[in-house]
N, C-alpha and C positions, 0 to 999 in steps of 0.2 A: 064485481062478481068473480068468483076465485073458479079458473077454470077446473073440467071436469080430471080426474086423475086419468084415466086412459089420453086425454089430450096431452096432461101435462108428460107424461109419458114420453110420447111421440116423440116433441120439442126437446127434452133433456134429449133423448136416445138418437134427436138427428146428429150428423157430423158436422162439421165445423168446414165452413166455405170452401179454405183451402185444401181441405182433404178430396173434396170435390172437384171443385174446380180449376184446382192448379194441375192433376192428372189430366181431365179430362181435356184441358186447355192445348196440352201438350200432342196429347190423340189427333188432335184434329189438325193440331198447325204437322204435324212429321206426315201426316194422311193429304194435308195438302202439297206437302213438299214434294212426295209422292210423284204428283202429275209430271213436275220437271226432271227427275231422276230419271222412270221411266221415258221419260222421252228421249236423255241421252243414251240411251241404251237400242230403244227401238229406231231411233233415226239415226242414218249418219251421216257425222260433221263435215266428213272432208273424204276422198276417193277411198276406196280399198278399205276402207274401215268395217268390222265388225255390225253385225245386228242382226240383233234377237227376234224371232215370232215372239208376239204376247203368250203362247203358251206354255212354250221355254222359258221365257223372264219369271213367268207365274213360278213353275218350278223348282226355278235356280232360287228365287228367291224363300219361296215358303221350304223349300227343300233344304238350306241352308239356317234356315229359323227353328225349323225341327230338330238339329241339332242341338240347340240350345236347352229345347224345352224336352226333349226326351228323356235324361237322368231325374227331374224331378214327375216325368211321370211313370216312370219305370218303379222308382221310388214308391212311390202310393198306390202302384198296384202290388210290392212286394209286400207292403204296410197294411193294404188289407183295405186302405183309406177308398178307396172305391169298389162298389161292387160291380157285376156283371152286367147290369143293369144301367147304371151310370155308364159305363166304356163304351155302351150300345146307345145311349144318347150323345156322348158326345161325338160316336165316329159320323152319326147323323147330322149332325150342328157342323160337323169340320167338313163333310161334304158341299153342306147349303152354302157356306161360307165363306171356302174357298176354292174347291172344285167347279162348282156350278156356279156361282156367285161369277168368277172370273170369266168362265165361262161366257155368259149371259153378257157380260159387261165387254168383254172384247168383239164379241161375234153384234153388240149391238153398233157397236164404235164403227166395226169393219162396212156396216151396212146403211149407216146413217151417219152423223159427222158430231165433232164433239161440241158442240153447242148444244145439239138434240141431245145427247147425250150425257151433259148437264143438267141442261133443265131435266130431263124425266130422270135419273137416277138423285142427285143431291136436292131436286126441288121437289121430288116423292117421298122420299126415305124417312123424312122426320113425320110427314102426313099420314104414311102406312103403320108407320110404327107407332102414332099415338092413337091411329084409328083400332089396331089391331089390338093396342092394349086396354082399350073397351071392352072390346071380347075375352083375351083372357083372365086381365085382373081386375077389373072392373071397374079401368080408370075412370075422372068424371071428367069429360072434355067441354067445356062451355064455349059460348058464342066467342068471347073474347079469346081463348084461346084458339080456336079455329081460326078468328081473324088473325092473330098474331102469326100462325104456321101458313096462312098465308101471302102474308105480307111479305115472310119471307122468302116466300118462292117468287114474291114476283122479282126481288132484290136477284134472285140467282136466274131469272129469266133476262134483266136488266144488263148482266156481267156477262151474259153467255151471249147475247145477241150480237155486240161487235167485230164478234169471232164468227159472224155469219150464220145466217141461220137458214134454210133450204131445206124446204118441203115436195115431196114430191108424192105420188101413189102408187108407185112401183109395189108388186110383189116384196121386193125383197127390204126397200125401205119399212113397208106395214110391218114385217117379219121382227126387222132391226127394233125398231118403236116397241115390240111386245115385249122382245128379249128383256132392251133395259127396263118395264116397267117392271116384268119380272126381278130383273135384277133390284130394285129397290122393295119390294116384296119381300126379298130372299133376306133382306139386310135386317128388315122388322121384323120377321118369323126368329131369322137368331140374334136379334136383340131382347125379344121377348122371351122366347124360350130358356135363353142362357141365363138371365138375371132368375127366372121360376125356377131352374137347375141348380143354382150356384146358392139354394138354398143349405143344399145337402153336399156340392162339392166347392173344394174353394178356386178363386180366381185363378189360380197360378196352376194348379191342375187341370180346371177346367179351358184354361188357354191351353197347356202344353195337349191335354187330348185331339182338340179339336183342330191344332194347327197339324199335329204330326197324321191324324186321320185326311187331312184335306189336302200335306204334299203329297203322299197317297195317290188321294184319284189324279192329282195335279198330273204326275209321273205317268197314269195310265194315260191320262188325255193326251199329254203329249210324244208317247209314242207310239199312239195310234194314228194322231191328227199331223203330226210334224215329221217332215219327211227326214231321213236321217241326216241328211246335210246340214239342217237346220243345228243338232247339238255339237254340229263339230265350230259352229261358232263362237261358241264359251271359250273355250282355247285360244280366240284370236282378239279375243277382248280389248280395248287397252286400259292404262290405268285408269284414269280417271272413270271409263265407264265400269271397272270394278269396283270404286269409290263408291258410283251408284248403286251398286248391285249392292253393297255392304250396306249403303246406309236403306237400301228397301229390305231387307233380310234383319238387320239388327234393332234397325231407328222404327222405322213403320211397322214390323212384323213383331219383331219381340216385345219390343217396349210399349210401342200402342196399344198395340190391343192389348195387352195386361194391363195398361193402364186402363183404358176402355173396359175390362171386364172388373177393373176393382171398382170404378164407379158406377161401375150395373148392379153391384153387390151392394149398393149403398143406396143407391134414388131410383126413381121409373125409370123404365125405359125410355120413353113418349120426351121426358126431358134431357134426359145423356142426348137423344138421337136428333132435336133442336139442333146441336153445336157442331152438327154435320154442314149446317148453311155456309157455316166459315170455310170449308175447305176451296170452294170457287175463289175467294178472297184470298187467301194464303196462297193458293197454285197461280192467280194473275202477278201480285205482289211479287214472288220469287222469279214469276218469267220476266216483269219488268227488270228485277235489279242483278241476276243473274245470268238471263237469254239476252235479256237487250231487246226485250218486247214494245212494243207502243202501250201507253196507258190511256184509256179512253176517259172522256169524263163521265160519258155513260157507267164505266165501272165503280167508279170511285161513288157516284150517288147508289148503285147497287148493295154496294159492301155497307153506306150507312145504312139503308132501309133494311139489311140483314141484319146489323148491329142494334137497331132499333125493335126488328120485331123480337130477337133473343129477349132481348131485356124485357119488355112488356113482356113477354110469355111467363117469365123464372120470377121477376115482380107477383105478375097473375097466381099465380100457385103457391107462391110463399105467403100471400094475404090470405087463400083458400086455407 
């Protein structure tokens, strides 16, 4: 039976694996490197050494990204390529994103520890965001794929539990628990939203808007929230933690998410936001061979059961 022409359509006009998934591959593992970079920044190594508030690092880092991406959006607003309309969605999107987003995510960290912090932020993120894309685009979520998103959450519950996991009822832990589920929320509102946006703007605008809107509030947050002491830090940096700073500024900020938003341009959101699982795996893997961490067995069976439910999931959808 010769399929229908709107099918066959679809299939010509998909993209070609590696357009896909060699960017999106790359988002995820510079997003899990992340973990380590930032750490040597906010901890320090050895006496008298430099360190950053999370809300400064935030800053320094999208603050210095925005430099990148500002000429090409200065550019399409002098080209007309955007209208008023658009610069007012994406200053919205670079808020959720990276102002509140970080927000959310550090003030969860400070209040609960980073296991909880894994599990509810990278083992909700792909859940929120395929669930949320029911509602906006009318994704079809089936049994199987439900299984698969969570099989891999439990892989990211498996990786995070060796690193201790402590529950308590405090005020300010419940607090902490709401912020990050928020924060995985925050991550599938602009996953969805941005790929519905980027119908009419393109990636590299639509990154350069939203990143330069979001050091923005970055800047406000933190010198409201960080006492001045805090930025006379940056000055006492050393190298290597500048190393860090360049590679979360240039590697995770510039190049991921552009890469992240050219593949929202291209497939669902609900499956870009799947390959989010790998970041627990990429951030253990680099503390092993870089920190000189312990590698648990428990993680290594984690990282396959994530490697395993990705596949079933992107199998699942590609038979659909």
């Amino acid at each position: 039976m010769t399929a229908p022409s709107s099918l066959r359509a679809q299939i010509s006009s998909a993209p070609p694996w590696p357009v896909v998934y060699l960017p999106l591959s790359f988002a995820v593992t510079a997003w899990g490197g992340s973990f380590v970079a930032a750490r040597i920044v906010l901890h320090a190594a050895s006496a008298g050494q430099a360190v950053l508030t999370p809300t400064v690092l935030a800053t320094v880092r999208f603050g210095l990204a925005s430099v990148v991406f500002l000429p090409p959006l200065v550019r399409a607003i002098g080209r007309r390529e955007v209208a008023a309309g658009d610069l007012l969605r994406m200053g919205m999107l670079g808020q959720l994103m990276y102002s509140i987003y970080f927000w959310l995510q550090y003030t969860g960290l400070q209040q609960t520890s980073a296991s909880v912090a894994s599990i509810l932020v990278v083992g909700l993120v792909p859940l929120a965001t395929a669930a949320l894309a029911q509602v906006l685009d009318r994704e079809r979520l089936t049994r199987t794929s439900v299984a698969s998103l969570l099989l891999g959450c439990c892989g990211v519950v498996l990786i995070a539990l060796p690193q201790g996991l402590h529950l308590d009822t405090s005020a300010g832990f419940v607090f902490g628990c709401a912020c990050l589920v928020s924060n995985a929320v925050a991550f599938a509102v602009y996953s969805n939203l941005g790929k519905r946006w980027m119908h009419t703007i393109s990636p590299l605008v639509m990154t350069s808007g939203t990143m330069v809107s979001g050091a923005l509030g970055l800047l406000v947050l933190s010198l409201i929230g960080s006492p001045a002491q805090s930025w006379t830090q940056v000055a006492r940096l050393a190298g290597a933690q500048w190393l860090a700073v360049l590679y979360l500024a240039l590697v995770c900020s510039v190049a991921a998410f552009y890469a992240y938003n050219g593949v929202l341009a291209q497939i669902p959101a609900s499956r870009a936001a799947t390959f989010v699982y790998f970041e627990p795996v990429i951030a253990v893997g680099l503390s092993v061979t870089l920190l000189h961490e312990r590698l648990a067995a428990q993680s290594l069976l984690g990282g396959a059961i994530i490697a395993v439910s990705v596949v079933l999931l992107h199998l699942q959808r590609r038979r659909g």
